[in-house]
N, C-alpha and C positions, 0 to 999 in steps of 0.2 A: 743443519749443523754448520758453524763456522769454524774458520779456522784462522787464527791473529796469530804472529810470528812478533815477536819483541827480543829487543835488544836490553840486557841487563850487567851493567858495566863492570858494576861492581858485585856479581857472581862470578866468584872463582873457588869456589871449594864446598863439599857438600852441605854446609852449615847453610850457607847462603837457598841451598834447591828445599832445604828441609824448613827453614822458614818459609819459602815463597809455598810449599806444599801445606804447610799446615793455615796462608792467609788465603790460599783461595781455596780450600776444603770449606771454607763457611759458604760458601754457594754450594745450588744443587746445580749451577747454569755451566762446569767444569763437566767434561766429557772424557777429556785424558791430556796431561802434562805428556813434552817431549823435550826433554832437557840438553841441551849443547855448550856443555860448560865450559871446556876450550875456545868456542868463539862466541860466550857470552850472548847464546842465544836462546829461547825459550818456544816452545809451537805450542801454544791450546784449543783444542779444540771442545769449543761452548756453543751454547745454546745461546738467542739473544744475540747484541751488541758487543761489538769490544770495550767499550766504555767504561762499563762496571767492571771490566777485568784488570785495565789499563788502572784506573783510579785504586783498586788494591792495592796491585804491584807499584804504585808508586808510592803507597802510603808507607813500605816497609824504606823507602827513602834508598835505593840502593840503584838510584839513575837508569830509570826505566824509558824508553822510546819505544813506538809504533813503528813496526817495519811493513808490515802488510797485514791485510786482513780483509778477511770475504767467505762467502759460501764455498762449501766446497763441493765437486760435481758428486755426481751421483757413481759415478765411479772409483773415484777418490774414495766416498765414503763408504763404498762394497769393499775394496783393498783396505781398508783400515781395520773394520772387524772381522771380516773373513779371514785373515789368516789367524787370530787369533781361536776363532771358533773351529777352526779345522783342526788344531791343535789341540784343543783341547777336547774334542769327538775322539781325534787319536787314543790319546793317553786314555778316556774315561773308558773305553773299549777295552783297552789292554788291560787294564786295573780291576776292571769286572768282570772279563775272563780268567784272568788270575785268581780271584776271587773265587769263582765256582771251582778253577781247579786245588787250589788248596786247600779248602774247606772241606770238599771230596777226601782228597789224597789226606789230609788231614787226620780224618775220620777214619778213616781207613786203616792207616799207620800208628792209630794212637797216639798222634805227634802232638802237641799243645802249641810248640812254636810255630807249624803249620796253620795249627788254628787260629794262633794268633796273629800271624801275619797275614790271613785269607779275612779277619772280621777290619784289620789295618788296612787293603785293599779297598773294604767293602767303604770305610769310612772316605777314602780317596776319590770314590766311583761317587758317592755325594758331593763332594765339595766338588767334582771335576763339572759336574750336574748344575750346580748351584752357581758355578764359575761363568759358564755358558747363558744362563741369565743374567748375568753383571755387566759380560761384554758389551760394549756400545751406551753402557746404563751411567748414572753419573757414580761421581767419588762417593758419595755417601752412601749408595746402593752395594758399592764393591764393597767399602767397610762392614756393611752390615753383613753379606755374604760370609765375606772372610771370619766374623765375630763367633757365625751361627757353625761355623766347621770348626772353630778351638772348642766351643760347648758341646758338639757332638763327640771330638776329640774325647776329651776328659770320661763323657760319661762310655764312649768304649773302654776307656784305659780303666776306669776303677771297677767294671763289671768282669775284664778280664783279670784284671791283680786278684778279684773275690775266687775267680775260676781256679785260677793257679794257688792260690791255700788253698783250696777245696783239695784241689789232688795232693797237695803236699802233706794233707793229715792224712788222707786214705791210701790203699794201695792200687797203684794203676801199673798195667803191663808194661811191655817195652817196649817203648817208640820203633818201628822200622827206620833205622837209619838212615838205609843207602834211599828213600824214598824222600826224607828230608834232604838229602842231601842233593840229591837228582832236579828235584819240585825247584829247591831254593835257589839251584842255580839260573835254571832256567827264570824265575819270576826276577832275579838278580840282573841278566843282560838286558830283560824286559822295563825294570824300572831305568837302567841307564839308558836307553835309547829314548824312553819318556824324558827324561833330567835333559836331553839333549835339545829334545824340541823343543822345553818350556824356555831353556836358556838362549835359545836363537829368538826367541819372539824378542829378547830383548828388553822386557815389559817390568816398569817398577810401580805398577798399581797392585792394590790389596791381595785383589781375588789372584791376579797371576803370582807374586810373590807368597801365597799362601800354599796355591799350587806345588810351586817347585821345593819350599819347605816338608811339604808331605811328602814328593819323590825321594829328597834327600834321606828320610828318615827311613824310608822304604830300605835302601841300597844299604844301608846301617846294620836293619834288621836283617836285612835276607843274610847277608855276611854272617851276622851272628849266629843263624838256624843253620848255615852251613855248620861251622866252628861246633854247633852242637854237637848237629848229626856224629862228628866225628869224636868226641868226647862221648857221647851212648855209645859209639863201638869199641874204643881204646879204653874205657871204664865200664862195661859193660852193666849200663846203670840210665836208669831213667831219670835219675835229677837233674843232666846240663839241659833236656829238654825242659823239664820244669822249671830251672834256672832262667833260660831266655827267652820262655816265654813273660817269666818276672818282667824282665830286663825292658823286652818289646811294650808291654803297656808303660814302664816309667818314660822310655823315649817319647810312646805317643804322648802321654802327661805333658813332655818339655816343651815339643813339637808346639800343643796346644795351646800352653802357654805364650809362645814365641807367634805364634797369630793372633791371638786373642790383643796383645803387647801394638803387633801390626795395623790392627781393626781400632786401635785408639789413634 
């Protein structure tokens, strides 16, 4: 792998990184964009020559120079995906334990928002999977990645909306609250300290920005199953659990959407 540092004069505002992002997406020879818009600098690390990258970036005419460029050691290039791989082992661990416990407790509780934010988990525990293959892979690989987690998205989201009429015509017991409420806090400090490491990597490629989209979404929901929980005991009624479990698959819906939007 190389790595070429250019100088781009006339980048100074994101319009400028979201053209330079979309003329060298047409290679697969792009490894990863590091963008330094303040002092109108650029790091990519490609496969190949600089040549072919250089000759892009200057065709968008926005006063491009070559500041350096070379292999990079073998160390260099352990620090560059290692941390992102370690991070994302993190989170995928957390999200799939979380997973088995609120599908459990779920169950258990007769809760729906539990169960729908344990199969929301389970979708994260893939993409977090899928994520870990992309790293070090080119842009086009991370797009795809990112693509195949909005589709898997969707189709959790419209199997649980089916879930949620299904009890809403029939009669279902009463959620244990204080168990919703207990479960969701805890899976709630668990996605913020996920949200925390995604955002320190600092990373504006697909598969990572797709990532932290799903925690975001996470922290939304669990908030919400709290807010339930407490609404089954002050109304002493199983609809705010049936309510935001609604609520939980249209977020995943949006979520999905908002990657899938990414993955183009």
């Amino acid at each position: 792998m190389n790595k070429s540092v250019f100088r781009i004069s006339k980048m100074d505002c994101p319009s400028e990184e979201q053209m330079i992002r979309m003329k060298l997406c047409e290679t697969d020879q792009i490894r990863s964009l590091d963008f330094d818009i303040p002092n109108r600098q650029l790091t990519v690390y490609h496969a190949g020559n600089q040549q072919d990258v250089f000759q892009r970036l200057d065709a968008l005419r926005l006063d491009t120079s070559l500041i350096s460029s070379g292999p990079i050691d073998g160390m260099e290039k352990m620090d560059f995906a290692s941390g992102e791989r370690k991070t994302l082992w993190i989170v995928l661990i957390i999200n799939f334990s979380f997973f088995l416990i609120e599908m459990v407790t779920g169950l258990l509780s007769k809760s729906m928002g539990l169960v729908a934010d344990s199969l929301d988990m389970l979708a994260d525990s893939l993409v977090y999977g899928l994520a870990l293959l992309a790293v070090g892979g080119t842009i086009g690989l991370k797009k795809k990645v990112a693509g195949f987690a909005g589709y898997f998205q969707i189709i959790l989201a419209v199997l649980g909306f089916i879930e949620v009429s299904r009890r809403f015509a029939g009669f279902e017991k009463m959620p244990d609250f204080q168990t919703m409420i207990y479960v969701s806090i805890a899976a709630l400090s668990a996605n913020v300290f996920c949200l925390y490491l995604l955002q320190q990597r600092k990373s504006n490629e697909a598969h990572m920005q797709a990532s932290m989209i799903f925690t975001s979404n996470d922290i939304i929901i669990n908030s919400g199953v709290i807010v339930a929980g407490l609404l089954v005991y002050w109304l002493d009624s199983s609809y705010p659990d049936l309510i935001i479990g609604g609520i939980v698959f249209i977020i995943v819906a949006r979520g999905a959407y908002r990657i899938l939007q990414l993955a183009k």
